[in-house]
C-alpha positions in Angstrom: 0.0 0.0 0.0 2.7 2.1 1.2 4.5 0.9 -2.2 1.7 2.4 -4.2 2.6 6.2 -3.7 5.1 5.2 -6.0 2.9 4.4 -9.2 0.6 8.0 -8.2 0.3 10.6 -10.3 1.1 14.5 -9.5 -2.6 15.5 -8.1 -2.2 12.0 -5.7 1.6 12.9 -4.3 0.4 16.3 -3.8 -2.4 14.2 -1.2 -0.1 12.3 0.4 1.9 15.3 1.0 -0.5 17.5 2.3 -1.6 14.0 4.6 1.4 13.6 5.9 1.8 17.4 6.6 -1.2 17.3 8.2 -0.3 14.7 11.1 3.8 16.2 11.5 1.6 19.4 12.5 -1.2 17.8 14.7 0.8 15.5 16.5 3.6 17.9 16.4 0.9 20.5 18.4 -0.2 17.7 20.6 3.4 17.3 21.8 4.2 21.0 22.1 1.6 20.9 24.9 3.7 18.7 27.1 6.7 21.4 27.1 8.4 21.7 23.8 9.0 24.5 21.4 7.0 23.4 18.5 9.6 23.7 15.8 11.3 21.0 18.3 8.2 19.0 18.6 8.0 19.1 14.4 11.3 18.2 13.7 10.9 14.9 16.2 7.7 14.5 14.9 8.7 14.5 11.2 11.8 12.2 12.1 10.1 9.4 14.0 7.2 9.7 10.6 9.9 9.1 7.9 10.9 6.2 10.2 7.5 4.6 10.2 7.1 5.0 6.1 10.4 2.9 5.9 8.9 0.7 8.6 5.6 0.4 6.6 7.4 0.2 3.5 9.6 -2.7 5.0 6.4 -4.8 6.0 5.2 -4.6 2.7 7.7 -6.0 1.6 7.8 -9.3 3.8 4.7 -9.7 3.9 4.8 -9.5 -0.1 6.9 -13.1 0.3 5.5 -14.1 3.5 2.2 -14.6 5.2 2.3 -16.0 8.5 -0.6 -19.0 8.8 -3.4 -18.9 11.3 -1.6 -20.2 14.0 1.9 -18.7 13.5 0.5 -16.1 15.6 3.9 -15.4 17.6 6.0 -15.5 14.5 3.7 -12.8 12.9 3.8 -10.4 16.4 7.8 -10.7 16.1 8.1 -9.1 12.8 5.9 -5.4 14.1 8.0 -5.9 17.5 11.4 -5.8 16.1 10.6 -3.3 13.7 9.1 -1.4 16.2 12.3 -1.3 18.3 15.0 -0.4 15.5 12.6 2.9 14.7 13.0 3.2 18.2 16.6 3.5 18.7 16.8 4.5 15.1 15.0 7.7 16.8 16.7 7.9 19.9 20.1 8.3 18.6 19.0 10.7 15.6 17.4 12.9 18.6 20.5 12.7 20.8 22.6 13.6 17.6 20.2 16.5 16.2 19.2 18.2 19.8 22.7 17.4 21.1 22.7 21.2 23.1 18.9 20.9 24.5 19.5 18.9 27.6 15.8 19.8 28.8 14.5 18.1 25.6 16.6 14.8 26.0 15.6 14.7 29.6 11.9 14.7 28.8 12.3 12.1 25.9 14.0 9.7 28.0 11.1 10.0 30.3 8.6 9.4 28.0 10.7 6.9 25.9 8.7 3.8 27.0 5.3 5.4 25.8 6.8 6.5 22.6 8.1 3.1 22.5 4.8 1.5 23.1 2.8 4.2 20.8 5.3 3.1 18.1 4.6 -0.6 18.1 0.7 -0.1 18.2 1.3 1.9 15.0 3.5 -0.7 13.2 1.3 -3.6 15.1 -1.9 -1.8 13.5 -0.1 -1.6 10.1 1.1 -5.1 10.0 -2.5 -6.3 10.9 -4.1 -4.5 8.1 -1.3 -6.2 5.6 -2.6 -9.4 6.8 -6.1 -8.5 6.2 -5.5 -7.1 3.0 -3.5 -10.4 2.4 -6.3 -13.0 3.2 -8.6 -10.8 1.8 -6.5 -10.8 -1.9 -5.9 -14.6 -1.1 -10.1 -15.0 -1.3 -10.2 -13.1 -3.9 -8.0 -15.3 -6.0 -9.5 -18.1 -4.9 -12.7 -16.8 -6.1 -11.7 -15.6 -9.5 -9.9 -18.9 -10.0 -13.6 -20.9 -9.2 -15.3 -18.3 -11.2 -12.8 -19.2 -13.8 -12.7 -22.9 -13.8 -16.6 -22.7 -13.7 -16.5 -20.9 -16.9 -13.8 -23.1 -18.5 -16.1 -26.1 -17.8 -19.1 -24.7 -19.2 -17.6 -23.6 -22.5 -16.1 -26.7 -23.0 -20.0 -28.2 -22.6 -21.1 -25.7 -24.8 -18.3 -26.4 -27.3 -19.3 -29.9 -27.3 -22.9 -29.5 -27.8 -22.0 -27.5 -30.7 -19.9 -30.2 -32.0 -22.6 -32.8 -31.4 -25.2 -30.9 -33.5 -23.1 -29.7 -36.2 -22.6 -33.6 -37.1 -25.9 -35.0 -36.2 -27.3 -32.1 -38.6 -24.4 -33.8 -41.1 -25.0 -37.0 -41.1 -28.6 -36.4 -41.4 -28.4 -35.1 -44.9 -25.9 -37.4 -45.9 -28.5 -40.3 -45.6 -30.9 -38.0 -47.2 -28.2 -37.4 -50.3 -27.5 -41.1 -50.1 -31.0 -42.1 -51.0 -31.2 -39.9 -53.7 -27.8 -41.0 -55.7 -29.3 -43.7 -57.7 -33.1 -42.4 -58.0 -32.6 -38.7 -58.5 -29.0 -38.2 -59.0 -29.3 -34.5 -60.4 -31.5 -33.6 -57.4 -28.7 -35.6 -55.2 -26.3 -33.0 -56.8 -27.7 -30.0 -55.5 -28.0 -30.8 -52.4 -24.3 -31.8 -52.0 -23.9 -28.3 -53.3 -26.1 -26.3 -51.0 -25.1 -28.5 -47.8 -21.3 -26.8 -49.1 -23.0 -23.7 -49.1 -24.5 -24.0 -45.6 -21.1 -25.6 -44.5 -18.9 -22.9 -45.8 -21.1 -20.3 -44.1 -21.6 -21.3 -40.7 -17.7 -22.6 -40.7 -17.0 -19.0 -41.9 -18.4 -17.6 -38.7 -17.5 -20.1 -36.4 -16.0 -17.5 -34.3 -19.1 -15.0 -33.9 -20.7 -15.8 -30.4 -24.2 -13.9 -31.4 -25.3 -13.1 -34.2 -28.9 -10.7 -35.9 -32.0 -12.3 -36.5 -31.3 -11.8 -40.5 -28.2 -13.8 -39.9 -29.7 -16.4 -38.2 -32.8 -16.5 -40.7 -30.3 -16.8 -43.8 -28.6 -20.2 -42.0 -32.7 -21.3 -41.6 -32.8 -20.4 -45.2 -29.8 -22.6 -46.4 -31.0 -25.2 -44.4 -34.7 -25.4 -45.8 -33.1 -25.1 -49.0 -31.5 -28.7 -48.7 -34.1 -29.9 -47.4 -36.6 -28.9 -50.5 -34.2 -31.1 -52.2 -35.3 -34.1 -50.8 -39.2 -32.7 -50.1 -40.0 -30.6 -52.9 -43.2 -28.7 -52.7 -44.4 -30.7 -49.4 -42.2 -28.0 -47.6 -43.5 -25.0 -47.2 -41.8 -22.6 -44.6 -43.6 -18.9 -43.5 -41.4 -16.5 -41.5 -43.0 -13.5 -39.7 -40.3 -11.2 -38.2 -41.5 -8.3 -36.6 -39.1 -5.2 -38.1 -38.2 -4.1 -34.4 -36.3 -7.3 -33.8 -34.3 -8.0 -37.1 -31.3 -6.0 -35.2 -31.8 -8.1 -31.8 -29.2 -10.5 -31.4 -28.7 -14.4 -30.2 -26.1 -16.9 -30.0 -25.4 -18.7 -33.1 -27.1 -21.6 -35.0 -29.5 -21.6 -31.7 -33.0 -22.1 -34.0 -31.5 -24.5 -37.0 -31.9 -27.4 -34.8 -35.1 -27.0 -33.7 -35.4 -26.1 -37.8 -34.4 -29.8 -38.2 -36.3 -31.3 -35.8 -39.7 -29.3 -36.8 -38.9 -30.7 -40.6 -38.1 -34.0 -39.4 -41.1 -34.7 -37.2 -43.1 -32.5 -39.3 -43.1 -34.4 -42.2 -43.1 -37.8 -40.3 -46.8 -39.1 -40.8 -48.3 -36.5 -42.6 -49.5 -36.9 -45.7 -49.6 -33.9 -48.4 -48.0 -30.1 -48.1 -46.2 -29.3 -44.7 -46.0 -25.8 -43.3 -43.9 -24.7 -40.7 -44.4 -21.2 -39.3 -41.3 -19.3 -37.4 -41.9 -16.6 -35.7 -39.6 -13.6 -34.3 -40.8 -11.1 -32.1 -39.6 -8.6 -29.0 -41.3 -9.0 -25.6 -39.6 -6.9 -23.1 -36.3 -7.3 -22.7 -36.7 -10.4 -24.4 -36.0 -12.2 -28.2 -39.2 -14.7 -28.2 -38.5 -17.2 -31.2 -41.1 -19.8 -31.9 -41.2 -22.5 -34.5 -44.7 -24.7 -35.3 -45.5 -28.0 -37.3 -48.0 -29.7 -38.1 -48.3 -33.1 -35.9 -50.0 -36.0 -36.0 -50.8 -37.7 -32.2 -51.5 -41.2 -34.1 -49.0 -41.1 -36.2 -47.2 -43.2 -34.0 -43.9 -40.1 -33.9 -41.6 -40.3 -30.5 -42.8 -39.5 -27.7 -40.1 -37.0 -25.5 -37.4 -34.6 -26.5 -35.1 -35.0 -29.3 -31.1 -34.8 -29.2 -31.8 -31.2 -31.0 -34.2 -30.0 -27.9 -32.1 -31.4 -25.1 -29.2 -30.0 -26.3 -30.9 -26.2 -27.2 -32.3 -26.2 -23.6 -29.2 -27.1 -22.0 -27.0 -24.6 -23.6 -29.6 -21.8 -22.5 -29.1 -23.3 -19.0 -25.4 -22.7 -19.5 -25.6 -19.4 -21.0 -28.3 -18.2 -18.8 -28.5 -20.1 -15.7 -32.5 -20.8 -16.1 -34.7 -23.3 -17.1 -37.5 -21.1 -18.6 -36.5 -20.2 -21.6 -37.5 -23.0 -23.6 -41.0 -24.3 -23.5 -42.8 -27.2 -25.9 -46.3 -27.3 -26.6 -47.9 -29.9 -27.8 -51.6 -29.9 -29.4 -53.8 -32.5 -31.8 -52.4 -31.2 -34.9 -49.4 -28.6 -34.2 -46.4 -29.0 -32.4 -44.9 -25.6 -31.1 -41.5 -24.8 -29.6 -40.5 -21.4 -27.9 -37.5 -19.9 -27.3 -37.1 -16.9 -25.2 -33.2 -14.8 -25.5 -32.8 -12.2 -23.1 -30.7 -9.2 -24.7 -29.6 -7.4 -21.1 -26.9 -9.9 -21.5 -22.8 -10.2 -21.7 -23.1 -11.1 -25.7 -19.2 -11.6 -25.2 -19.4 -14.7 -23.4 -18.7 -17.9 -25.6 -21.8 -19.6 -26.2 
């Protein structure tokens, strides 16, 4: 702390100064009162002061290398104790040197040299105990930041990994699709090797953008449906409604294409004729509220339970977010809804 006057700037060493001006005077005054001239009383005063900045200035420094335990409790009283005694005759013999000719003056310092000796070691005592604090309260610190750390090592490493699961599950999905369309539609086959590239080379592009805009995330829906038209044709129909307030708003990336998937997958499971799915975007609050409908068919004999794609959405909003709320399923006779809801009062800097 002491150490730190030596990093201020001009208007801070012009505080300490004035500070330590301050006390010389007062305590200066408050000795003049006993008997001394005050210029004497200053002079002491302002000796005995530069003492006790080297003295703090010396703790600092142990203590900077050494932090006596709990119960080293002796070993931490002997460092204030000993330092408190060399100011002490560090003092005395400056005093008998500089007020060599004022007898009266060394007489009444001798007789008060076991107060001053005592008022010296509760300074340096009080000093060294509010290094420790300081210490064990930096320690906790650390120790905190290092949890708080770790924490958010572990959970970006989940979120990195349910990334990487959906990124392939997506994949391999529309390789068995292009696989059954080699030998029956080969020119069909084709283009949808050529706008999974597409979808690829884009989202690989911006691997590295933690959120992105609605319109970003609508042109990866967009890519998507388009392979999937491949193999559907005119069954798939998709109908976005996008409020224009919310086109700017953000969210993390590649957050809807799975649910995407999983609409067209289950969507189109059972159902006979043209498929529509509806997406919605819209701004409630503070809040991004995203929800994506298909048709569904209760006899259609379709899984019951969440897919991979909706476990692994609602965990990464529990990781991002911390709550459970955010993602809510609804199922009715003939439509199958899922709603997302992305708060935007949040760090957007965190990895996601």
């Amino acid at each position: 702390m002491i150490s730190a006057i030596l990093k201020f700037n001009k208007a801070n060493w012009l505080k300490a100064i004035l500070i330590i001006l301050t006390w010389v005077m007062g305590v200066a005054y408050l000795v003049h009162t006993f008997g001394p001239g005050l210029g004497t009383a200053a002079l002491d005063v302002a000796l005995h002061t530069f003492l006790l900045i080297l003295a703090y200035f010396f703790l600092e420094n142990i203590f900077r290398y050494y932090t006596p335990q709990d119960r080293q409790f002796l070993i931490f009283l002997s460092f204030p104790l000993v330092v408190s005694i060399m100011i002490f005759y560090l003092g005395k013999y400056s005093i008998e040197l500089i007020f060599l000719h004022q007898q009266s003056y060394l007489e009444f310092v001798k007789e008060i040299q076991f107060v001053r000796l005592f008022v010296i070691f509760l300074m340096v005592l009080g000093y060294a105990l509010l290094l420790l604090f300081h210490s064990k309260l930096e320690t906790q610190l650390k120790i905190r930041e290092r949890a708080e750390q770790i924490d958010r090592l572990v959970k970006e490493a989940e979120l990195f990994q349910l990334r990487q699961q959906l990124q392939p599950h997506f994949l391999f999905n529309s390789l068995n699709s292009i696989s059954s369309l080699v030998k029956r539609k080969p020119d069909e086959a084709r283009e949808m090797v050529l706008q999974l590239s597409e979808f690829l080379r884009k989202t690989i592009r911006k691997e590295n953008q933690k959120w992105i805009s609605v319109l970003e995330e609508i042109e990866y829906l967009q890519l998507f449906i388009g392979i999937e038209k491949v193999r559907f044709g005119h069954r798939l129909e998709v109908e976005y409604q996008i409020a224009e307030e919310c086109k700017s708003l953000r969210l993390p990336q590649l957050l809807v294409q799975p649910l995407m998937e999983n609409a067209v997958k289950h969507g189109l499971y059972g159902v006979l004729g043209d498929v529509l799915i509806k997406v919605r975007f819209e701004c409630q609050d503070e809040y991004l509220f995203i929800s994506i409908s298909n048709p569904f068919d209760s006899m259609a004999g379709q899984a019951s339970g969440e897919s991979f794609g909706q476990q692994a959405i609602r965990r990464r909003l529990f990781l991002l977010f911390g709550r459970n709320d955010l993602f809510k399923t609804q199922s009715h006779k003939e439509e199958f809804k899922v709603e997302l809801k992305i708060p935007q009062n949040y760090d957007q800097s965190y990895y996601h």
